[in-house]
SETORGU-575199 format. One record per residue (C-alpha): residue number from 1; residue in one letter; x, y, z. Coordinates in Angstrom, 1 decimal, padded with zeros to 4 digits, always signed. Example, Ala and Ser with C-alpha at 12.3 -4.5 7.8 and 13.67 -1.06 7.14 Angstrom:
// SETORGU-575199
> pos:code:px:py:pz
> 1:A:+012.3:-004.5:+007.8;
> 2:S:+013.7:-001.1:+007.1;
// end
This chain:
// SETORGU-575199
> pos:code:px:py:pz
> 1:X:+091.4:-021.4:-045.4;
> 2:X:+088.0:-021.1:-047.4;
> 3:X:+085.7:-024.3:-048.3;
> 4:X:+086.7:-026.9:-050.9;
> 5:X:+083.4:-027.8:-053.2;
> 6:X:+081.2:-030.5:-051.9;
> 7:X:+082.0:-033.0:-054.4;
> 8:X:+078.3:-034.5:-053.6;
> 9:X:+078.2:-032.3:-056.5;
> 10:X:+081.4:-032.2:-058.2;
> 11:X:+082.7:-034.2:-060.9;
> 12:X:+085.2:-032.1:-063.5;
> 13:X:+084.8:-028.3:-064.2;
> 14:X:+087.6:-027.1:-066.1;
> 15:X:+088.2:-023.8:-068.1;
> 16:X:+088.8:-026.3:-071.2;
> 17:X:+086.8:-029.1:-072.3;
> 18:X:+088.1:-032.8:-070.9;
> 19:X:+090.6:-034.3:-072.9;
> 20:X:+090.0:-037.3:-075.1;
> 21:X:+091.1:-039.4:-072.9;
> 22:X:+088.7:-038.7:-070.3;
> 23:X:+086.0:-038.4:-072.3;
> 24:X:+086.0:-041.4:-073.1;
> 25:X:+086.5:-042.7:-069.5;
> 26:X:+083.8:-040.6:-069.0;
> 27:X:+081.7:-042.4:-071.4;
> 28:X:+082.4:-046.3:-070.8;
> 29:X:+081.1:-045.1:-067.0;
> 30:X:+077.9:-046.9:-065.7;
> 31:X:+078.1:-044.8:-062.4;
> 32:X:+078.7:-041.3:-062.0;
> 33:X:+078.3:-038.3:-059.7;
> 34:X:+077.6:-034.8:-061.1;
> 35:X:+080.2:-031.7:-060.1;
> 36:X:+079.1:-029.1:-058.0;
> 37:X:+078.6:-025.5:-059.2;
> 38:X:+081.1:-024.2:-061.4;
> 39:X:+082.8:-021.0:-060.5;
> 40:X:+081.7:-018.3:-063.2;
> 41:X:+085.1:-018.4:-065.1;
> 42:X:+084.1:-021.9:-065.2;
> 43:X:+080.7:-021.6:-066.4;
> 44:X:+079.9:-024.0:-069.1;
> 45:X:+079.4:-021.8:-072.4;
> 46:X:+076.4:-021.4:-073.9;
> 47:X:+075.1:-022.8:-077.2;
> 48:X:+071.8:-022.3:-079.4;
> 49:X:+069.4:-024.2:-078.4;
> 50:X:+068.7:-025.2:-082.3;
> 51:X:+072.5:-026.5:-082.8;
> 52:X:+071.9:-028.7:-079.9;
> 53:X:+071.2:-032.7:-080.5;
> 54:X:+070.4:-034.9:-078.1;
> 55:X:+074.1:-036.8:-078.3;
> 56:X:+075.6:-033.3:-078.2;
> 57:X:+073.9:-032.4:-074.9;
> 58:X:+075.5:-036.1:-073.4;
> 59:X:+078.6:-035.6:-074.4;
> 60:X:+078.7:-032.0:-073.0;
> 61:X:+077.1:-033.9:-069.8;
> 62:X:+079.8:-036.9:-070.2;
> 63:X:+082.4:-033.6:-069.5;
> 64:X:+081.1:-033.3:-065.9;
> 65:X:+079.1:-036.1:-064.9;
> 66:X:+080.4:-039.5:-064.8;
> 67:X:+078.1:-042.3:-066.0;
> 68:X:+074.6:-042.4:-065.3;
> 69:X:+073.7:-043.2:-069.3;
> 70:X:+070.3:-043.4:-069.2;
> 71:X:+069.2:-040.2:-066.9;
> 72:X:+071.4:-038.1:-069.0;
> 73:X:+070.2:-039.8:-072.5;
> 74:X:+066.4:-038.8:-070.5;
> 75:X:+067.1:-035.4:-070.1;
> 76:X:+068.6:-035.0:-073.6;
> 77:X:+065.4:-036.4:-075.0;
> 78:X:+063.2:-033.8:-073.0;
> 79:X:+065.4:-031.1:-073.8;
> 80:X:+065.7:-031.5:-077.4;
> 81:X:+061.5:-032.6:-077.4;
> 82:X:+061.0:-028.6:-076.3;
> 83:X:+062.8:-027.8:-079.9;
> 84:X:+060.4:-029.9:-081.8;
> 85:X:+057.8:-028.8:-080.2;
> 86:X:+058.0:-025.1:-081.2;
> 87:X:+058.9:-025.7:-085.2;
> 88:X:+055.1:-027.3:-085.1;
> 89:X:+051.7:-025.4:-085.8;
> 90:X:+050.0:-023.2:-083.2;
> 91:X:+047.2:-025.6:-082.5;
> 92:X:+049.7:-028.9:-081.9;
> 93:X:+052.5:-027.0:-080.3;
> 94:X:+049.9:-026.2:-077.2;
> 95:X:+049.1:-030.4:-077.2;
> 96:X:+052.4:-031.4:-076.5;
> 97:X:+053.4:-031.6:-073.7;
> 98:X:+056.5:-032.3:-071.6;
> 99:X:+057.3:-035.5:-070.6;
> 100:X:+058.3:-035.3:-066.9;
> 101:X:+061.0:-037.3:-065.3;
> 102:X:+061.7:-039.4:-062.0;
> 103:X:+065.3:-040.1:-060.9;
> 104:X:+065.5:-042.9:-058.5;
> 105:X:+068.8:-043.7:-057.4;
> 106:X:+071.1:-043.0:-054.1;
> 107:X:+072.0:-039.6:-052.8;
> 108:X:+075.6:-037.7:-054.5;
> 109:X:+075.7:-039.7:-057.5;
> 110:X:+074.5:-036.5:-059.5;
> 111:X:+070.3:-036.6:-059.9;
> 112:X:+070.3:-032.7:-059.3;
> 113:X:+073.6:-032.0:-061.3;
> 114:X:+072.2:-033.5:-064.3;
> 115:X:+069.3:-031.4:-064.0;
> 116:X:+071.4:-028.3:-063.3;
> 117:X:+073.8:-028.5:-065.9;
> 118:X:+071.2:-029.4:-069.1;
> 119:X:+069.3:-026.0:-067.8;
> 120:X:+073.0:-024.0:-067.9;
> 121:X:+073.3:-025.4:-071.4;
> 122:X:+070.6:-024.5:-072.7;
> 123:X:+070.3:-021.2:-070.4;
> 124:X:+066.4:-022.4:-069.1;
> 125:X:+065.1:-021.4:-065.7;
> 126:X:+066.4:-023.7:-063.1;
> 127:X:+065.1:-023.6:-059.7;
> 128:X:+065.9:-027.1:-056.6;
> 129:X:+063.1:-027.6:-054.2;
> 130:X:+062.6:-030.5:-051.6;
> 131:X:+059.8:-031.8:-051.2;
> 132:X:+059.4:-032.0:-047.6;
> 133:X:+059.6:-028.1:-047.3;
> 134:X:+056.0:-028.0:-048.6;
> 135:X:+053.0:-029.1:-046.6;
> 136:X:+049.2:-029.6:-047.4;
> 137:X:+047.3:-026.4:-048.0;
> 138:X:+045.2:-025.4:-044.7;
> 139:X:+048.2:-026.7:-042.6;
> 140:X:+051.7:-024.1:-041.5;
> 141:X:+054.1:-024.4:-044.3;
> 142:X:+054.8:-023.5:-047.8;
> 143:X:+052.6:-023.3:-050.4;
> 144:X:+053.4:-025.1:-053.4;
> 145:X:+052.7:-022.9:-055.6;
> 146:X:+055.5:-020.8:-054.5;
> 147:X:+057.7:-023.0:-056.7;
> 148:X:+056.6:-021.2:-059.7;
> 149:X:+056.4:-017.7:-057.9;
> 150:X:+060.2:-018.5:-056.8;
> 151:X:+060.8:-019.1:-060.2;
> 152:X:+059.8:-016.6:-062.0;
> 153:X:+061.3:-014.4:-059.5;
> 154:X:+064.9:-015.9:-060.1;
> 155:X:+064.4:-015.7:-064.1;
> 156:X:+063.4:-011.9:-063.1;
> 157:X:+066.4:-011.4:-061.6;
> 158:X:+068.6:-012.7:-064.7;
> 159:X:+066.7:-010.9:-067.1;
> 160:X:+067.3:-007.5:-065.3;
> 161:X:+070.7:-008.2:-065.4;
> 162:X:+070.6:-008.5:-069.1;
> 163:X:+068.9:-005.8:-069.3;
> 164:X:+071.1:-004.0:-066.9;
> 165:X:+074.4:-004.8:-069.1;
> 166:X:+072.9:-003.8:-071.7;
> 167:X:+071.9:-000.1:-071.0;
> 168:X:+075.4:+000.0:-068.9;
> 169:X:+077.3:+002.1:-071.2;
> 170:X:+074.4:+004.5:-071.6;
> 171:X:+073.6:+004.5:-067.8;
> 172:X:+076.8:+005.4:-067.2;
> 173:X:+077.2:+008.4:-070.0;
> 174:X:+074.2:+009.6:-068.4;
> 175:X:+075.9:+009.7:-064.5;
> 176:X:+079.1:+010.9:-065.5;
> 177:X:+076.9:+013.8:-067.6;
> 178:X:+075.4:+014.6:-064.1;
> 179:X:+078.8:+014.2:-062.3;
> 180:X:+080.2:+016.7:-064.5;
> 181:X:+077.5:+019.5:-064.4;
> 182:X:+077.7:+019.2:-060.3;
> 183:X:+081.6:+019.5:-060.3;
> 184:X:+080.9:+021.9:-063.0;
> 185:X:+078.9:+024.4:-060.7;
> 186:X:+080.6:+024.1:-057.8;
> 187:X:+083.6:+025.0:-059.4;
> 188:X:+082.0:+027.9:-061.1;
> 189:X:+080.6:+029.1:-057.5;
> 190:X:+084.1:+028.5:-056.1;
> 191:X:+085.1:+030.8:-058.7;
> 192:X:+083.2:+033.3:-059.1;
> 193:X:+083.4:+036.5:-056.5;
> 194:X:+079.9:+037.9:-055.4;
> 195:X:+080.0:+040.9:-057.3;
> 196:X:+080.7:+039.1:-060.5;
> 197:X:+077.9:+036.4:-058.9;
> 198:X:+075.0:+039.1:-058.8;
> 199:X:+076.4:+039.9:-062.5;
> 200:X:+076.4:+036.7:-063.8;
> 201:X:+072.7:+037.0:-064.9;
> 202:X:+073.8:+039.8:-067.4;
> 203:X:+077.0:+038.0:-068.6;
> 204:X:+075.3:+034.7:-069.1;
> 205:X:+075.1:+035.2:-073.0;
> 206:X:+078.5:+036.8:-073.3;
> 207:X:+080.5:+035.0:-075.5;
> 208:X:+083.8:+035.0:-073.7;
> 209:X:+082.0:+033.3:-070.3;
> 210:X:+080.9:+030.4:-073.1;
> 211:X:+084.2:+029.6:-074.3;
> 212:X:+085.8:+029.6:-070.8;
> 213:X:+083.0:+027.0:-069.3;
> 214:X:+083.1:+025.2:-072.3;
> 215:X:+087.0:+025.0:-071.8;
> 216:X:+086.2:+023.6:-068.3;
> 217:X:+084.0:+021.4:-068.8;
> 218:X:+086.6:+019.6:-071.8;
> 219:X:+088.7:+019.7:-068.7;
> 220:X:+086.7:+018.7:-065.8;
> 221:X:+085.6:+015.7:-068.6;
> 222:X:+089.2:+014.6:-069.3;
> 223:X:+089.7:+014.6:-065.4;
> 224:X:+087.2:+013.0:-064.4;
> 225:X:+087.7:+010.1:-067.1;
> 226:X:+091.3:+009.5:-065.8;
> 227:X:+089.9:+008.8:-062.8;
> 228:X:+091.7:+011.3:-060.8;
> 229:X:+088.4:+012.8:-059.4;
> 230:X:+087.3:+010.1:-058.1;
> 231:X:+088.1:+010.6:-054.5;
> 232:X:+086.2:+014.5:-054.8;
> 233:X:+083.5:+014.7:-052.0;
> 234:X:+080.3:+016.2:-054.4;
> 235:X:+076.5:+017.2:-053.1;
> 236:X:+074.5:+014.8:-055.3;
> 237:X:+070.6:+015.0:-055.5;
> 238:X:+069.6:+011.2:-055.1;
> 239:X:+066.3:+009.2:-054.7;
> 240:X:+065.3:+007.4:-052.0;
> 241:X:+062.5:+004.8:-052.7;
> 242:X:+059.9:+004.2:-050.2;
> 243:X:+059.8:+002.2:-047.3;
> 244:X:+057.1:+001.3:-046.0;
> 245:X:+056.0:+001.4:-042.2;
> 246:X:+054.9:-002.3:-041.9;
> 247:X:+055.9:-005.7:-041.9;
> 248:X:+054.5:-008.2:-044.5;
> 249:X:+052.1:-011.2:-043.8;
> 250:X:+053.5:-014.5:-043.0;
> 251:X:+051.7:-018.0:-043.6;
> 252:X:+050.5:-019.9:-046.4;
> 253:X:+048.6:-018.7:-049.3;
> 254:X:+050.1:-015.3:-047.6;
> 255:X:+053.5:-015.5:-048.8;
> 256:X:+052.9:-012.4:-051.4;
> 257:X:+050.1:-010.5:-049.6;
> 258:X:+053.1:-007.9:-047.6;
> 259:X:+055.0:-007.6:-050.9;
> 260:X:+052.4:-006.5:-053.0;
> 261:X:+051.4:-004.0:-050.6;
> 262:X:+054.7:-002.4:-050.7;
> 263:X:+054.4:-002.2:-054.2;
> 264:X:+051.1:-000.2:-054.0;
> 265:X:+052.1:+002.1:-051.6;
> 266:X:+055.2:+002.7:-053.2;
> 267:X:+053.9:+003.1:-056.1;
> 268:X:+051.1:+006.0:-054.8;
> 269:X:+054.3:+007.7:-053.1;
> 270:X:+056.9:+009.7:-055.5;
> 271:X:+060.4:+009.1:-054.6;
> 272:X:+061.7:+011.3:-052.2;
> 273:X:+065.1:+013.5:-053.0;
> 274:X:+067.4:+014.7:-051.0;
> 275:X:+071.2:+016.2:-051.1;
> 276:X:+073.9:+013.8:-050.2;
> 277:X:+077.5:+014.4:-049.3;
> 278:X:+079.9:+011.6:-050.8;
> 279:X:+082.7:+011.0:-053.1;
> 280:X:+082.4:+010.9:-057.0;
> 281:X:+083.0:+007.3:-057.4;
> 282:X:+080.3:+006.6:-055.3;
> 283:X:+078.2:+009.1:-056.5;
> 284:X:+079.0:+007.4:-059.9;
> 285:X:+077.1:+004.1:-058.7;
> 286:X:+074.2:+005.5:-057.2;
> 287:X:+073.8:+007.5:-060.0;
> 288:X:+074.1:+004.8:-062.9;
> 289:X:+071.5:+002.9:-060.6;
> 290:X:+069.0:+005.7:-061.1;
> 291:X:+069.8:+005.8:-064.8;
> 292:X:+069.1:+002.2:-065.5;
> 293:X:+065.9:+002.5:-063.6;
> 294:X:+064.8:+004.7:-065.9;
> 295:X:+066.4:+002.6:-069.0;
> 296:X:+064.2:-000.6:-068.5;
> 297:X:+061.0:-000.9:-069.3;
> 298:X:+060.4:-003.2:-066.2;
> 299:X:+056.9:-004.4:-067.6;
> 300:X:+058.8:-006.4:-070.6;
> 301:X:+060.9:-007.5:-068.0;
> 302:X:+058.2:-008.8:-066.3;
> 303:X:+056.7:-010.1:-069.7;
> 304:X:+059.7:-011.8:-071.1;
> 305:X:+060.5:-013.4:-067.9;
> 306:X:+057.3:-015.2:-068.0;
> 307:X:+057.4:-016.4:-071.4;
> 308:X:+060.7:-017.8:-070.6;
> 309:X:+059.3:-019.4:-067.3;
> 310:X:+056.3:-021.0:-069.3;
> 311:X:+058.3:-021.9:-072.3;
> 312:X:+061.7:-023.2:-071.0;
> 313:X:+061.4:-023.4:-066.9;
> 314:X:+062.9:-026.6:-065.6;
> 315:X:+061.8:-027.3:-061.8;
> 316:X:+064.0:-029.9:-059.8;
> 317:X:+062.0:-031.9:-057.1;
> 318:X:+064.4:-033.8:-054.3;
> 319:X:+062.9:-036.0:-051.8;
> 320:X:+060.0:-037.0:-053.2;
> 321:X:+060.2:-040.3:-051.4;
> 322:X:+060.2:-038.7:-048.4;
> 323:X:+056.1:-038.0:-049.4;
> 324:X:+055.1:-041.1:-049.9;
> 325:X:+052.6:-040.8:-046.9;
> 326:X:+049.6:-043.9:-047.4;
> 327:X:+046.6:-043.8:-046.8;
> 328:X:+045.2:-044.7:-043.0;
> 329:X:+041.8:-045.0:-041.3;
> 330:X:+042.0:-041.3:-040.3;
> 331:X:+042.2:-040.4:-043.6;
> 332:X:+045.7:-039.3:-046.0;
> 333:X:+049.4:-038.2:-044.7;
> 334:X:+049.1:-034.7:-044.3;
> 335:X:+052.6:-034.0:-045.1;
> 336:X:+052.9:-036.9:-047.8;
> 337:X:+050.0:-037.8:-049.7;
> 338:X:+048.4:-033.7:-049.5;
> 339:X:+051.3:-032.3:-050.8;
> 340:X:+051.7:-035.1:-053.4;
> 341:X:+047.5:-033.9:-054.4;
> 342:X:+048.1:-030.3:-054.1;
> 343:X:+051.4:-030.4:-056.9;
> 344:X:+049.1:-032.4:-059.1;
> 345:X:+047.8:-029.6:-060.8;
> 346:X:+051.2:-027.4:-061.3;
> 347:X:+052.2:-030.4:-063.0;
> 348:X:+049.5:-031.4:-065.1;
> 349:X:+049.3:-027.8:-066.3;
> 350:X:+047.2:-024.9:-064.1;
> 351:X:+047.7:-021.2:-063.8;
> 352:X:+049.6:-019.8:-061.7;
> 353:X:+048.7:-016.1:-059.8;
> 354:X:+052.1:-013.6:-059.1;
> 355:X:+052.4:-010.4:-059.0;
> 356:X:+054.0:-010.1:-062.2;
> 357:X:+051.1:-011.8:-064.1;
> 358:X:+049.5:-015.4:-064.3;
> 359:X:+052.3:-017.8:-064.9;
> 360:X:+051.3:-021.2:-067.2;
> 361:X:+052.7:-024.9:-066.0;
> 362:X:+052.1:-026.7:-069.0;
> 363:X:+055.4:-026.8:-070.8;
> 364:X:+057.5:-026.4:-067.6;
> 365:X:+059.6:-029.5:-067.0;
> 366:X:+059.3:-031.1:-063.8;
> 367:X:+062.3:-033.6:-062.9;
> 368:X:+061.5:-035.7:-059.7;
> 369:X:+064.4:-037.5:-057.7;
> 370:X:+064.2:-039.4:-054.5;
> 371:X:+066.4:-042.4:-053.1;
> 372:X:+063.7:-045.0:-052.3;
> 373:X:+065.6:-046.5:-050.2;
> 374:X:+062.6:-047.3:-048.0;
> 375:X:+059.8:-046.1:-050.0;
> 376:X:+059.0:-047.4:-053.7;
> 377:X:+058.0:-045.6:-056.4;
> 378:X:+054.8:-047.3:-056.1;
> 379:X:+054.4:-046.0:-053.1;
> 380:X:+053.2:-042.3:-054.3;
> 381:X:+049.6:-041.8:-055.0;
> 382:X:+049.0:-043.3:-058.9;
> 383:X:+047.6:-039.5:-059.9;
> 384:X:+051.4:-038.2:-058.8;
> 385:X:+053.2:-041.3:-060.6;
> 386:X:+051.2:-040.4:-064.1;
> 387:X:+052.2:-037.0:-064.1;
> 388:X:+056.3:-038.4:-064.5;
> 389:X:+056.0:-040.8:-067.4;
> 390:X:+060.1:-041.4:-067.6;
> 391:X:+061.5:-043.2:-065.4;
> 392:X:+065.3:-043.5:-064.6;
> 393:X:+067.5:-045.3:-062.0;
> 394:X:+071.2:-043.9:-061.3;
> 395:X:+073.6:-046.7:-059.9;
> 396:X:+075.6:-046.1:-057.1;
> 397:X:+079.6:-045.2:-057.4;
> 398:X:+082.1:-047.7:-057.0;
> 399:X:+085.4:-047.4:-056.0;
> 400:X:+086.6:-046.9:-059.4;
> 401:X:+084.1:-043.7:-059.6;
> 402:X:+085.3:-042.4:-056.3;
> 403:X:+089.2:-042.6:-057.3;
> 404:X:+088.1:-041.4:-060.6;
> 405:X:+086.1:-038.2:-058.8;
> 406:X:+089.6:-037.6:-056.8;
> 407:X:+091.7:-036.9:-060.0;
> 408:X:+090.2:-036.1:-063.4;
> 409:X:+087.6:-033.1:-062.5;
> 410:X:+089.3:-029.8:-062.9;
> 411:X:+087.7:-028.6:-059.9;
> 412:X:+088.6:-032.0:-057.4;
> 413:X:+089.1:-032.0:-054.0;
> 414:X:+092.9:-032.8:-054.6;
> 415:X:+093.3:-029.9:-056.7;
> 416:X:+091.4:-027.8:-054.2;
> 417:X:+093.3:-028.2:-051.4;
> 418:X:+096.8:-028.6:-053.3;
> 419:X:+095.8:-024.5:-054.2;
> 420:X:+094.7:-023.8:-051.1;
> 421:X:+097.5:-025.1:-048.9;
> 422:X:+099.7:-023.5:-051.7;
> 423:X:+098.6:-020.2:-050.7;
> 424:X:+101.2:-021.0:-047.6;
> 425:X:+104.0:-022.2:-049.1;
> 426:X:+103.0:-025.8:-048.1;
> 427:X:+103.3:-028.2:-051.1;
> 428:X:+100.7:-031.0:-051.3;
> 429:X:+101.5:-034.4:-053.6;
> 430:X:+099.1:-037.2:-053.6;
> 431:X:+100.4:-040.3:-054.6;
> 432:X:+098.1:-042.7:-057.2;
> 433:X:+098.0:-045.0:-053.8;
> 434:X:+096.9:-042.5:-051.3;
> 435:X:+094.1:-041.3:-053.7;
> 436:X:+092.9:-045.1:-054.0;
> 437:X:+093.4:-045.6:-050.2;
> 438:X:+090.9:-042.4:-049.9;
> 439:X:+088.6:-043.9:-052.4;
> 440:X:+088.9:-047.6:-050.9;
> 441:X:+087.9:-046.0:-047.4;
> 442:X:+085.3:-043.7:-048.9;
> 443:X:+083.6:-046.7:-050.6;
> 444:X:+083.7:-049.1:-047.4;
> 445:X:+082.2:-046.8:-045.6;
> 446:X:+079.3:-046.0:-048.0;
> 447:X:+078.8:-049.5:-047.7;
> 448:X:+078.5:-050.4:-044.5;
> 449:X:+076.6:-047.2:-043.2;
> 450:X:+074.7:-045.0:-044.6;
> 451:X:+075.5:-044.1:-048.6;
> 452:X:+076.0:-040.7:-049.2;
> 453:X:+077.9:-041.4:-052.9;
> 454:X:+080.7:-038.4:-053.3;
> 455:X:+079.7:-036.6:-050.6;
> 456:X:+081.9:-039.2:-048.0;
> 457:X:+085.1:-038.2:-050.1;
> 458:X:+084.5:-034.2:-048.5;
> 459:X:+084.3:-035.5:-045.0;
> 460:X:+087.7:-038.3:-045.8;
> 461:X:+089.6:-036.0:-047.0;
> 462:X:+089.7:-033.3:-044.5;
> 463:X:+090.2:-035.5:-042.0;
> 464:X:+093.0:-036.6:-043.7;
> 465:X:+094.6:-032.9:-044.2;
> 466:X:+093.4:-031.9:-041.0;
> 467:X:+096.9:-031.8:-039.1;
> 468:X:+098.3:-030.1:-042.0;
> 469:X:+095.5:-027.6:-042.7;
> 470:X:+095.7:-026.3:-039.1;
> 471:X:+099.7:-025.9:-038.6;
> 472:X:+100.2:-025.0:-042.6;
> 473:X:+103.2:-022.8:-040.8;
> 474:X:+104.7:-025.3:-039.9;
> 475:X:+105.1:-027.3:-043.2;
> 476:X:+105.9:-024.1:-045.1;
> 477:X:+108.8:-024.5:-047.9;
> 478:X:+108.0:-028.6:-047.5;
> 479:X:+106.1:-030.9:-049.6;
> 480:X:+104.1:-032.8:-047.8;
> 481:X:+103.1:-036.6:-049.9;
> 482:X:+099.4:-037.8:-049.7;
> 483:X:+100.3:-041.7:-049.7;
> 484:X:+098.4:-044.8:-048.4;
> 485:X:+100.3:-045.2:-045.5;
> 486:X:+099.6:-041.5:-044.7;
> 487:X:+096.4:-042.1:-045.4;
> 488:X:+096.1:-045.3:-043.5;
> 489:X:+097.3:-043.3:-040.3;
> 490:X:+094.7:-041.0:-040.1;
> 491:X:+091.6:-042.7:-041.1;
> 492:X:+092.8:-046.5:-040.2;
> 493:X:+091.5:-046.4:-036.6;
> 494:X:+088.0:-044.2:-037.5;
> 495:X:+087.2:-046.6:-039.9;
> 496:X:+087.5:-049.6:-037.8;
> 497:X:+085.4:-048.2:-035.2;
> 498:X:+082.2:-048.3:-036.2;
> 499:X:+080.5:-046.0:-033.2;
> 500:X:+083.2:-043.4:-033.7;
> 501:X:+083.0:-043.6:-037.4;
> 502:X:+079.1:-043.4:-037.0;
> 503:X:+079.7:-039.9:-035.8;
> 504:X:+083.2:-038.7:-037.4;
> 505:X:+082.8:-039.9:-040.9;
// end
């Protein structure tokens, strides 16, 4: 049985918009918890960044996200700040700049997904990094500035694919044209006896031998857009890029050093050819490859993909209390207060060196989050605190949010499993009691160990399903009622014991 979404960050994906009625539950939320990534048929669809308004981009947030008002309002603000900003002259637009943010609030009640969903709407870059991933420079680890490198190669990737489905029709015209000329001669080969082979020189302008290719070839083309010569082994010429005979640096500041190596050598070294045995569809593929290669201009790719970095990239930054390293009489954190010094000036604004071009930070918009559930905001270094003006704290979920989280997003754990169990015949009901017996649990546990928001409904619930999910045979043709006294029976005796829960739940 596959994996049910981590409602940690899952709220309501839906291939329709919520109904009134949630909506507006939505709305009159003070909590909430942000759904977890949509499945592409559930991808939210995209709107023109011009048509957007800061209450439109809420209420398209209030569709997934429960609550959490003033983070979402925040974000709306920044978003629709980035519009302004380019309708004004040259010389003001490059003195405005964004107006970071820091989300302080417990862990699954949706910091990231708010981030995550406002860059889908708007189609920006989007890229998550923790914090505690990066160390000081000087010391083993990664180098901060591999955010923006890791971004730019992500909004690479998506522009290619633009690109790609754009040339796609012509790409493939062009490999079915090469297809045909191969089945073409070998046919012609197969054909032709080695007397009339030695002749064909002669005959090659004879206008009898034109009409009779030219009445293969219609028929070859007819064939081989049916699809009925698609299982024909062919000999196709292909390319096969270089590869070069080394391994690439490792360490910091070295992260790029191996890559752009390759790149050189490959580029001094023409792609070699060679003759390969294998069946038209697949020749189709590799074929269409080659052809979009040569479609792209990969230096606009390049180009464009920068802009877009520069102009709309959004950069998400979890854990940032986990830096908050103080000063001590052997001098600053090296994991907390150093990297908190060496992101200062990727915030502030500094360039950026890739291998695609120098990359700009000034209108990129950092979002901070961290729980603080030790540390204090306060605690970072007062450079690191100036660079994230906005400040926003997320409330943690009630029991209300968690029962809510169970039922009204088209993508909930309910519904998961309901589909998934149904796969084998085993029918799965849960009754409005069992759901707020799951939430009650949930919410008690949250508070007396550690708070994990949403996330404690994943681990509830198959613990719940467990007996079921492993002999689904045996329930098959059955329908099999999710109530609190089913509920009760299963989690009762976990929740009671607190070193068992400590470890099960």
């Amino acid at each position: 049985m596959g994996e049910p979404q981590d409602p940690a960050a899952v709220a309501a994906v839906s291939d329709t918009p919520a109904p009134p009625t949630v909506t507006a539950a939505l709305n009159g939320s003070s909590n909430g918890v942000a759904p977890a990534e949509p499945q592409p048929a559930d991808v939210v669809q995209e709107v023109e960044r011009e048509e957007l308004r800061p209450v439109d981009v809420v209420r398209r947030l209030d569709e997934y996200i429960i609550g959490q008002d003033d983070a979402k309002k925040s974000v709306a603000i920044a978003l629709r700040n980035r519009v302004r900003r380019l309708r004004l002259p040259d010389e003001m637009r490059q003195e405005v700049l964004p107006k970071n943010i820091l989300m302080i609030g417990p862990t699954g009640v949706g910091k990231t997904e708010i981030a995550r969903r406002v860059a889908r709407l708007t189609a920006s870059p989007f890229i998550k990094v923790e914090a505690t991933k990066f160390t000081e420079v000087g010391y083993v680890g990664r180098d901060v500035e591999s955010i923006v490198r890791d971004l730019l190669e992500q909004t690479i990737t998506e522009v290619h694919n633009d690109r790609m489905a754009e040339v796609e029709p012509r790409a493939k015209e062009q490999a079915n044209a090469r297809i045909l000329e191969t089945l073409l001669e070998a046919e012609e080969r197969a054909q032709r006896q080695p007397s009339e082979e030695a002749a064909a020189p002669q005959d090659a302008d004879d206008a009898a031998a034109k009409r009779r290719r030219r009445t293969r070839r219609n028929r070859l083309r007819r064939r081989l857009a049916s699809g009925v010569l698609d299982e024909r082994l062919i000999d196709i010429e292909v390319e096969e890029p270089f590869q070069p005979a080394f391994e690439g640096f490792a360490g910091t500041g070295l992260e790029e050093v191996g890559v752009s190596l390759s790149d050189f050598f490959s580029q001094m070294a023409p792609a070699r050819k060679r003759q390969k045995r294998m069946s038209v569809a697949d020749a189709r593929t590799v074929l269409m490859q080659e052809e979009t290669d040569r479609l792209i201009d990969m230096d606009r790719v390049y180009d464009d993909a920068i802009r877009i970095v520069e102009d709309d990239g959004i950069v998400f930054i979890d854990e940032v209390d986990k830096i908050t390293g103080r000063a001590t009489d052997h001098g600053p954190d090296v994991s907390g207060e150093g990297v908190q010094r060496d992101l200062l000036p990727i915030l502030e604004g500094s360039t950026v060196h890739t291998r695609y071009g120098p990359v700009r930070t000034d209108h990129i918009l950092f979002v901070a989050a961290g729980a603080f559930n030790v540390a204090r905001p306060s605690d970072l270094i007062p450079e690191f605190q100036g660079r994230f003006p906005i400040r926003v704290e997320l409330q943690a979920l009630s029991e209300r949010d968690l029962e809510r989280i169970l039922t009204e997003p088209g993508n909930a754990l309910t519904k998961q499993y309901t589909a998934l169990l149904g796969t084998e015949g085993v029918e799965l009901h849960f009754a409005a009691d069992g759901i707020a017996e799951l939430a009650r649990h949930a919410h008690s546990v949250n508070e007396e160990d550690e708070n994990i928001g949403a996330r404690r409904l994943f681990t509830l619930v198959e613990k719940v399903l467990e007996d079921v999910s492993y002999r689904a045979e045996d329930f098959t043709g059955q329908t099999v009622v999710i109530d609190a006294g089913y509920v009760s029976t299963r989690l009762a005796d976990l929740v009671r014991n607190q070193d068992v829960r400590r470890f099960v739940l």
